[in-house]
C-alpha positions in Angstrom: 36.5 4.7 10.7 37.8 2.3 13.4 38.4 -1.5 12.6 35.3 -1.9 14.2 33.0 0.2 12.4 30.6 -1.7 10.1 28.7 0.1 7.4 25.5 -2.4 6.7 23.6 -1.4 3.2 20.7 -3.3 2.3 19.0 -2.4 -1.2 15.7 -1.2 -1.1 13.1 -4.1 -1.4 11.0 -3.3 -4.2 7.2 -2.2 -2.9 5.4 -4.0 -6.2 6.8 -7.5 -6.2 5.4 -10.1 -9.2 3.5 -11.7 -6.9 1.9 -8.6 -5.2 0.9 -7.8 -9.2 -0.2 -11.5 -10.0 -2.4 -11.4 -7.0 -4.0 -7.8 -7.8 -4.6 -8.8 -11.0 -6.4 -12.1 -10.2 -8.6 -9.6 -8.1 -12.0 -7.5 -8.5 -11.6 -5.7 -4.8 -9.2 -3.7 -2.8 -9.6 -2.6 0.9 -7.5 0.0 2.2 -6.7 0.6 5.6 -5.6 3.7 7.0 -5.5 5.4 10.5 -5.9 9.3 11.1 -3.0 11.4 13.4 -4.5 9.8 16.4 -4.5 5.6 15.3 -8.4 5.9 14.4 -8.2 3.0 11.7 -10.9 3.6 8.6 -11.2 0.6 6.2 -12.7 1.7 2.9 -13.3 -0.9 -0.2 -12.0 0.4 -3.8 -12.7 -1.3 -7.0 -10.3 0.8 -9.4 -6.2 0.1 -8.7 -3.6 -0.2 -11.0 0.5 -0.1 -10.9 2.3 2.6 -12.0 6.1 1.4 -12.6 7.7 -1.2 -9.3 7.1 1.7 -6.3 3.4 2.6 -6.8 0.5 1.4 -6.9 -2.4 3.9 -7.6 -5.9 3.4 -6.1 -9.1 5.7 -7.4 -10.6 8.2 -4.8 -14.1 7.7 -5.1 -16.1 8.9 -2.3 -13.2 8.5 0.2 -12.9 12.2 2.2 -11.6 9.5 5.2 -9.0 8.1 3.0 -7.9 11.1 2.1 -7.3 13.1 5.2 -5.5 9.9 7.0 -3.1 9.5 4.2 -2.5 13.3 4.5 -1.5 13.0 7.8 -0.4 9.2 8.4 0.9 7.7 5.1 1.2 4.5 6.3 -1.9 2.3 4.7 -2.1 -1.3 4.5 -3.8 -2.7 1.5 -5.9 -6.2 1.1 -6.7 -7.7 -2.1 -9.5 -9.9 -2.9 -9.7 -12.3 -5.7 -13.1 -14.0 -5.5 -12.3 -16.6 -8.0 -10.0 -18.4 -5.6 
């Protein structure tokens, strides 16, 4: 390496923060967004979501064929928690 070579690391940030938890748990509703191969977004609501350990979060597939094939093919999802208490 030359004396200007720079190796930058940065730790992976952890996907499940507290906060992310505290504010599923305060909630009865999830929507999850996701987008096929070609960007078609699909929004679908999901009532059943839990964490498994600080990288996952696992979300029932009821009655979500749409879900399903985007995530297959575009994993990239974005998901919105509702607590209706606030």
């Amino acid at each position: 390496m030359g004396a200007c070579d720079t190796i930058l690391y940065a730790p992976p940030m952890p996907l499940v923060t507290p906060e992310l938890m505290k504010n599923a748990r305060n909630s009865v509703l999830c929507w999850l967004a996701s987008a096929d191969a070609r960007g078609q977004p699909n929004v679908s609501p999901k009532e059943i979501f839990t964490f498994y350990g600080a990288e996952h979060l696992l979300i029932a597939n009821i009655a979500s064929p749409n879900s399903v094939r985007n995530i297959a093919v575009n994993p990239r999802v974005c998901v919105s928690f509702i607590d209706v208490f606030v």
